[in-house]
C-alpha angles and dihedrals in degrees: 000000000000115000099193121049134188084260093052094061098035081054096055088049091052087042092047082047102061099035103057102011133236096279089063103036092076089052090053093042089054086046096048088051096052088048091051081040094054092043093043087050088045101052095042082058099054089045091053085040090053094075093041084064096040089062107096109237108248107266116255106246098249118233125222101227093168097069086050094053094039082054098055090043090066103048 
């Protein structure tokens, strides 16, 4: 079962049409292509971002403070 057809789009574009005229609908079509092109952008980030975080972070070399402070106990 399709939802969309060829004629319902061709109907959203008369009805585009009408609505707003020929001389607006190349300013929202450029509108409606930045706003695909900076979600498109966006989501392409946080996919390239996802193994960065995936990466553990190196371990700290642990120090042994107790041996320092048992030391200057004893002097």
């Amino acid at each position: 079962m399709n939802f969309f057809s060829p004629w319902h789009l061709l109907l959203v574009v008369l009805v585009a049409l009408l609505l707003f005229g020929p001389s607006k609908l190349p300013e929202l079509g450029r509108g409606f292509g930045r706003m695909f092109r900076e979600f498109k952008d966006a989501t392409n980030g946080l996919v390239s971002d996802e193994p960065n975080q995936n990466q553990a972070a190196p371990a700290r070399k642990e120090v042994n403070t107790n041996s320092s402070v048992e030391e200057e106990a004893r002097k």
